[in-house]
N, C-alpha and C positions, 0 to 999 in steps of 0.2 A: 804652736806649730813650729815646727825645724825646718828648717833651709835643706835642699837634698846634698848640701855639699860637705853638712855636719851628721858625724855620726852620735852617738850615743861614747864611743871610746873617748872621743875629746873631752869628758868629762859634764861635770856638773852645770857649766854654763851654757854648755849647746842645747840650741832650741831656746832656750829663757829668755833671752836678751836682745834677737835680733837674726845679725847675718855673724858670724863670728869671720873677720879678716885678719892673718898673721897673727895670730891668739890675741886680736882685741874682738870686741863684741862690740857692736855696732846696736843703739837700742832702735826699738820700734820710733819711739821718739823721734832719732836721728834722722832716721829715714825718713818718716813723714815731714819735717822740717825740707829737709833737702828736697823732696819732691813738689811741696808746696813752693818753694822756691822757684824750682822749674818753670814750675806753669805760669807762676807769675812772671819770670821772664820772659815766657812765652808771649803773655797774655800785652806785655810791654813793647814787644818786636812786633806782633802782629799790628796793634794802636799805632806802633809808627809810621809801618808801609801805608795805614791808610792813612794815618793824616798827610802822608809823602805822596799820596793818588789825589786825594784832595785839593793840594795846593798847584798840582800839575793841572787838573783839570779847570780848577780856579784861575789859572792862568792862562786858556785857553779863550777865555770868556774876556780876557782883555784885547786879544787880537783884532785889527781891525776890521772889519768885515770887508769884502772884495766888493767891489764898484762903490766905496766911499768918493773916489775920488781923489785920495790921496795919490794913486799912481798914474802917471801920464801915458798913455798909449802912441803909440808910433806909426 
């Protein structure tokens, strides 16, 4: 399959090899690497906001609860 941004005049390596950028050729390999990449730091930022919701809400449950007594009324 070829990229629509390579023609046929580039020669022998368009389409074979990938994305062709600044006469390198980028392989299919590369690309999937990179994009496997991606998601896994995707996959990494997402796991953090939750365990960062977790720990908030975790921390909600230490709160004292209201008419412990703890506070004196006036």
């Amino acid at each position: 399959m070829q990229h629509q941004s390579q023609g046929s005049a580039k020669g022998l390596t368009a389409g074979t090899a990938g994305i062709l950028i600044n006469d390198r050729a980028i392989s299919a390999a590369e690309i999937e690497r990179h994009i496997a990449a991606g998601k896994r730091m995707q996959a990494e930022a997402i796991a953090g906001f939750f365990k960062r919701c977790y720990r908030r809400l975790r921390g909600f449950g230490s709160l004292p609860a209201q008419g412990d007594g703890h506070l004196s009324r006036a």
